[in-house]
C-alpha positions in Angstrom: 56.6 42.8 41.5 57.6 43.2 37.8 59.3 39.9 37.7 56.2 38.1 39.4 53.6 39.8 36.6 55.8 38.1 34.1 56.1 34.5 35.6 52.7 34.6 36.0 51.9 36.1 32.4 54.3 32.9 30.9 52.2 30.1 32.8 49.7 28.1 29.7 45.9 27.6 31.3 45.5 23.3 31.9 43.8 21.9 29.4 40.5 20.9 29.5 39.4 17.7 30.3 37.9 15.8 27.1 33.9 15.7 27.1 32.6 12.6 28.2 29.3 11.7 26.7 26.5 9.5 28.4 24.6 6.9 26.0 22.7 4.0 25.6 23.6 0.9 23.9 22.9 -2.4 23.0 24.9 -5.0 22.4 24.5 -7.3 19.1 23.1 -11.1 18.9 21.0 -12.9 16.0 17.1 -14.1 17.0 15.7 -16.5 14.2 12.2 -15.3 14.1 9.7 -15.6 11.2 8.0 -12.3 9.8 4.3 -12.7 9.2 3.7 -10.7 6.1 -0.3 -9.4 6.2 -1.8 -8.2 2.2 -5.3 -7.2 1.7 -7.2 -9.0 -1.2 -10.7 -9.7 -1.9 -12.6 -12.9 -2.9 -13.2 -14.1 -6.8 -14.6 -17.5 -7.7 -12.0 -19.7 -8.8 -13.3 -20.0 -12.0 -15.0 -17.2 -14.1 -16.1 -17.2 -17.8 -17.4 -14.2 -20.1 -20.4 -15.3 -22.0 -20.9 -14.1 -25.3 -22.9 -14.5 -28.7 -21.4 -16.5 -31.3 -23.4 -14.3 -34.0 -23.7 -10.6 -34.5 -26.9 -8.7 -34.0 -29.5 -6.8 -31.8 -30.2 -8.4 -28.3 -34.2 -8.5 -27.7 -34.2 -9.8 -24.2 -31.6 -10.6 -21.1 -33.6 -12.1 -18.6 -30.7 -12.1 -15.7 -29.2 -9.5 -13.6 -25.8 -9.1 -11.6 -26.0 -11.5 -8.7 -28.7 -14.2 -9.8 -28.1 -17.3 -9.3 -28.3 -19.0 -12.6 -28.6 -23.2 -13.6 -27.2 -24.9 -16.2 -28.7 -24.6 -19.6 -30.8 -21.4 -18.3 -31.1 -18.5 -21.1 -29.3 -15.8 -20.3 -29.9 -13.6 -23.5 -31.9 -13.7 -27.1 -31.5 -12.0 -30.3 -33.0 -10.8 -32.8 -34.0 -14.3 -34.9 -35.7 -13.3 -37.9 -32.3 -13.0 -40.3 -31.0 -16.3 -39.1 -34.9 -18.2 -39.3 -35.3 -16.8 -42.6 -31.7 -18.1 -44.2 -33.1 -21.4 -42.2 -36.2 -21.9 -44.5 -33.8 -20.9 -47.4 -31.7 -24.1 -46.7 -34.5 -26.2 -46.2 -35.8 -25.3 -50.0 -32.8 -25.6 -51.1 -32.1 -28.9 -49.8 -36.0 -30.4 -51.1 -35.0 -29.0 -54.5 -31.6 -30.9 -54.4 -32.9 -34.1 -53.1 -35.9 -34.0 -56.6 -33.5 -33.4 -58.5 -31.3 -36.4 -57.1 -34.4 -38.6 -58.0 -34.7 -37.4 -61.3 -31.3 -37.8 -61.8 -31.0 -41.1 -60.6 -34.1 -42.4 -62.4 -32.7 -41.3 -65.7 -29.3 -43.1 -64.3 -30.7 -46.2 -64.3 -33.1 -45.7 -67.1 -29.4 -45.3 -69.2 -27.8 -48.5 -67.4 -30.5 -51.0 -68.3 -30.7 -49.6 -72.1 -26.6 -49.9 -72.0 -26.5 -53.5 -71.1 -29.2 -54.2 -73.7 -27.4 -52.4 -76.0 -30.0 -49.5 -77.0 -28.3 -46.6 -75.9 -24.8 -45.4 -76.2 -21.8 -45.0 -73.9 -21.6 -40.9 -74.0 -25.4 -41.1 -72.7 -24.4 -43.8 -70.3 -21.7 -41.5 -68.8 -23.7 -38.4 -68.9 -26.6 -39.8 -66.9 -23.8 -41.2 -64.3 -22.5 -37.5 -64.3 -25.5 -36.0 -63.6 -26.8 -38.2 -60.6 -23.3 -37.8 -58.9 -23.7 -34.2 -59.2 -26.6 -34.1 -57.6 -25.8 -36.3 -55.1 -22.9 -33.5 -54.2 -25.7 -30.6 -54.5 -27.7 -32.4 -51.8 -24.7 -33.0 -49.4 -24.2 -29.0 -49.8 -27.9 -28.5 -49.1 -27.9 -31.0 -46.1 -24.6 -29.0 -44.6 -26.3 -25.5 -45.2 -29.5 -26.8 -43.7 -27.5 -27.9 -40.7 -25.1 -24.1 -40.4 -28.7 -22.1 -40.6 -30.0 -24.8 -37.5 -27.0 -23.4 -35.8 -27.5 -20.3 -36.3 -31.1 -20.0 -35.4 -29.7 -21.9 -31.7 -26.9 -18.9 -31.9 -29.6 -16.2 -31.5 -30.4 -17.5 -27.8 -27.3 -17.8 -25.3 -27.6 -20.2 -22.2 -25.2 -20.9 -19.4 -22.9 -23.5 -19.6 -22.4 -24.2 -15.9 -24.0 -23.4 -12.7 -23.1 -20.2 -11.0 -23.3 -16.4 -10.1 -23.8 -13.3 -12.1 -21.0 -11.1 -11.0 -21.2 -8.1 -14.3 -23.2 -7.5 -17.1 -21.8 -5.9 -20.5 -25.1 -5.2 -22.7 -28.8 -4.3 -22.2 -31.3 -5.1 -24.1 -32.0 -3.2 -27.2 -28.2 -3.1 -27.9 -26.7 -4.2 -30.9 -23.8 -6.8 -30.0 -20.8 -8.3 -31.8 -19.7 -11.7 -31.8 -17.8 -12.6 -28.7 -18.7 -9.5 -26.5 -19.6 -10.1 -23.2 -22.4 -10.3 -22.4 -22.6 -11.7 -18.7 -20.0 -12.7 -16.9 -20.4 -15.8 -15.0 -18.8 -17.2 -11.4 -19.4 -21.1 -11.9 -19.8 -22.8 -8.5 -16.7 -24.8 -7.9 -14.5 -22.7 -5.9 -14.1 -19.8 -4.3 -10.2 -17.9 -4.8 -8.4 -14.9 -2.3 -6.5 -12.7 -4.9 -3.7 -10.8 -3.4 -1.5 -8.0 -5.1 2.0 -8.9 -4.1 5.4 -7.6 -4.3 8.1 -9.3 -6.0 10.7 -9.2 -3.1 7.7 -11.0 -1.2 7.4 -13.6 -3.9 11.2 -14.2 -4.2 11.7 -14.5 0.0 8.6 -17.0 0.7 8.4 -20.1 2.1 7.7 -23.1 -0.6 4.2 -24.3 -0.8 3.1 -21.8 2.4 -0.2 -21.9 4.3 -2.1 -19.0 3.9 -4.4 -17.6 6.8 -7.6 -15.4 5.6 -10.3 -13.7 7.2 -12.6 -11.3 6.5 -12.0 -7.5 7.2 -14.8 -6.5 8.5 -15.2 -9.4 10.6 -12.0 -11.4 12.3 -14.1 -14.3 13.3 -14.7 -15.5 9.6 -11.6 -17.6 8.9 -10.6 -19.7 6.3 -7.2 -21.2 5.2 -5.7 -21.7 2.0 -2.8 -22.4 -0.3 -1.4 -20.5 -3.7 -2.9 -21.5 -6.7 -1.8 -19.6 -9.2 1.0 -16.7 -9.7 0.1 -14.1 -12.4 3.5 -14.5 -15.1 3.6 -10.6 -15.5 3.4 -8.1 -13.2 0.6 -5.5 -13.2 1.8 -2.5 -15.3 0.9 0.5 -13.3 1.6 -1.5 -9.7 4.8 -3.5 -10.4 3.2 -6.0 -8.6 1.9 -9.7 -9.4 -1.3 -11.1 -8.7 -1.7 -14.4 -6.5 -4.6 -16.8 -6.3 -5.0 -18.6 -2.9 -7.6 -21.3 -3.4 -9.4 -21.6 0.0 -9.9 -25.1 1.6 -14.3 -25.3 2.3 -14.8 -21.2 2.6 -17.6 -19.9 5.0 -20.8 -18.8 3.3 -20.1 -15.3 5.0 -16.9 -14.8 2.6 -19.1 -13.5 -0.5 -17.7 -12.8 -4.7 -16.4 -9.5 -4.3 -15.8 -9.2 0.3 -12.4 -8.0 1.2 -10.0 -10.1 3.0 -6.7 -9.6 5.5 -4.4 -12.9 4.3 -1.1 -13.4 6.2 1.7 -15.6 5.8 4.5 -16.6 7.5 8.2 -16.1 6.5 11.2 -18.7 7.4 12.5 -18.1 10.3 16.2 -17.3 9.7 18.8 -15.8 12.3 19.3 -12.2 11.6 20.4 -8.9 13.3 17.8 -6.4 14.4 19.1 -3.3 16.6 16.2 -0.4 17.9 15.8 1.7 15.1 16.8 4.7 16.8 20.2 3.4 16.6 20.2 4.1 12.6 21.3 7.3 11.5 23.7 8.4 8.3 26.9 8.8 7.1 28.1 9.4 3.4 24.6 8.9 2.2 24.3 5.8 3.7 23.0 4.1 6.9 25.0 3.7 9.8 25.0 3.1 13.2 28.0 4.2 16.1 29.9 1.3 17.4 31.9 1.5 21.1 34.8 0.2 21.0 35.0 -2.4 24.4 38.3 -1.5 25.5 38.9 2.1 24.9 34.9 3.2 25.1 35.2 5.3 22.1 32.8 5.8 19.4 33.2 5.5 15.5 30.7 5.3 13.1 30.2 2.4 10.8 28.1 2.1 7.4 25.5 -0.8 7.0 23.4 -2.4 5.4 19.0 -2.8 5.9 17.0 -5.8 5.2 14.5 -4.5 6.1 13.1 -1.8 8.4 9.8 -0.8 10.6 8.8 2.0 13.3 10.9 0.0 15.9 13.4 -2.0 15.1 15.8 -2.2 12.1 16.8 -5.5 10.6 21.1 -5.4 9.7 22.5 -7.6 6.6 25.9 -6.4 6.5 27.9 -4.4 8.8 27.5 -5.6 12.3 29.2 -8.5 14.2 27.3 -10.7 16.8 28.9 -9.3 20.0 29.8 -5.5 19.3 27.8 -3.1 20.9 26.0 -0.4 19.1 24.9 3.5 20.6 20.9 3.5 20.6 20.2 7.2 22.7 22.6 9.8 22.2 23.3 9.5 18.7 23.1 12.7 17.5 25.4 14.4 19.6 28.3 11.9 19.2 31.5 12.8 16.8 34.0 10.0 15.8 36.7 8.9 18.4 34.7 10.6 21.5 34.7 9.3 24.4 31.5 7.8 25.9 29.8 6.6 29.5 27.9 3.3 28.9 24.2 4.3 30.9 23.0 0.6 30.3 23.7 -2.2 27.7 21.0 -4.7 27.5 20.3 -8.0 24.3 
């Protein structure tokens, strides 16, 4: 009995068989499919201009309001004209005192001549009385050219649109005292409508050359318009980091208003790439990775890689993966490197 407790004590328990775990895959293959990207902008007339004073002063009248529709030549604001009528009369006294004094300057010119070829007067009378009409003659150029500077002033005092259009803002009332060159109303001439976009720079740097752009309203899908970039701002937007886009739009509806908000979407070159579910990505050293089987021994090991790109559902793979190989997509957190797995399903 002894003997048999001991042979029985020395026998080592089997070991146990290694855990098999069940997964999901999928294997690997490249689809060439473009990305629509989709922004939200709003419209702005393709060509605005801040209209201002030329001339300091205190603004009496502003007869326009944000959204009139204004003409050509209309008055959009009036100041103060008394200072500027005032200097006006001055020039015009000035300039009928300079042009007697031009004819008395020139009678006595002539008066000297005609005595000089007879011989009756001398030559330093002669060349005073030439002097003194030329000098005159200069005083009423200066009078004629302040004349014309107080006309232009007195026209400064009233402001008038150069072009047809919309008032889209308003930057004094009146009563106000203005400087020269503040705006005063900002104006939306009438030759073109823009969609402004805030985009990204990776966007900018992966788009299509020359690309159509699709635009409708967000409020209403059913207004549509199409378009393509016309301008790209040279420096991005401080606080955003991103870089504003004008799309001028090909004969806009008169529902898409200065000001209405717009979905535009574009679509990206379609390129072949590798996209796996993206509950296949997990993470190793810091970094993304996914678990590869291997074919023959249907063990796992995990493998770093990198993203493109990356949405709720699937995962787009730059580096890393091979077309071919086939990559865990359920059962990823329970899986250790080298374990052996049982394939549930594979599918493309």
């Amino acid at each position: 009995m002894l003997a048999l407790v001991i042979a029985g004590c020395s026998q080592e328990p089997e070991p146990a068989a290694p855990e098999v775990r069940p997964v999901r895959t999928v294997t690997i293959s490249k689809s060439a499919t473009g990305v629509p990207v989709i922004l939200t902008g709003q419209v702005q007339a393709q060509d605005q201009a801040a209209l201002g004073f030329r001339i300091a002063g205190r603004m009496i009248e502003r007869p326009v309001n944000v959204g009139d529709r204004i003409k050509a030549g209309q008055l959009i604001g009036r100041l103060e004209p008394q200072n500027e009528q005032n200097a006006l009369r001055s020039a015009q006294a000035n300039l009928v005192a300079a042009q007697a004094a031009l004819t008395q300057a020139r009678n006595q010119f002539e008066r000297q001549e005609t005595l000089f070829r007879q011989g009756w007067t001398t030559a330093v009378l002669f060349d005073q009385a030439k002097k003194a009409a030329t000098t005159t003659q200069s005083q009423v150029d200066a009078a004629e050219a302040q004349l014309k500077s107080a006309h232009d002033l007195v026209e400064f005092t009233e402001l008038k649109a150069d072009a047809p259009g919309v008032v889209t803002d308003v930057g004094a009332e009146p009563g106000e005292v203005v400087q020269a060159g503040q705006m005063i109303v900002r104006l939306a001439r009438q030759d073109g409508r823009d969609a402004v976009f805030d985009v990204p720079a990776t966007i900018l740097r992966s788009a299509p050359a020359n690309p159509v752009i699709s635009v409708h309203l967000t409020d209403a899908p059913n207004v549509t318009a199409v378009g393509r970039v016309r301008e790209v701002a040279p420096q991005a937007d401080p606080v955003t980091r991103t870089f504003a886009v004008r799309v001028g739009l090909d004969n806009p509806p008169e529902a898409m208003r200065l000001g209405a908000t717009l979905t535009g979407s574009m679509q990206m070159e379609a390129v072949p790439i590798i996209e796996i579910p993206a509950t296949a990505l997990t993470k190793a050293n810091q970094k993304p990775a996914v678990w590869v089987i291997d074919p023959v021994k249907l063990t796992a090991s995990l493998r770093n890689v990198d993203v493109l790109r990356f949405d709720p559902a699937s995962v787009a793979i730059s580096q890393g993966l091979d077309v071919g190989e086939t990559v865990v997509t359920a059962g990823v957190q329970a899986l250790r490197p080298g374990q052996q797995v049982r394939l549930l399903g594979a599918e493309q």
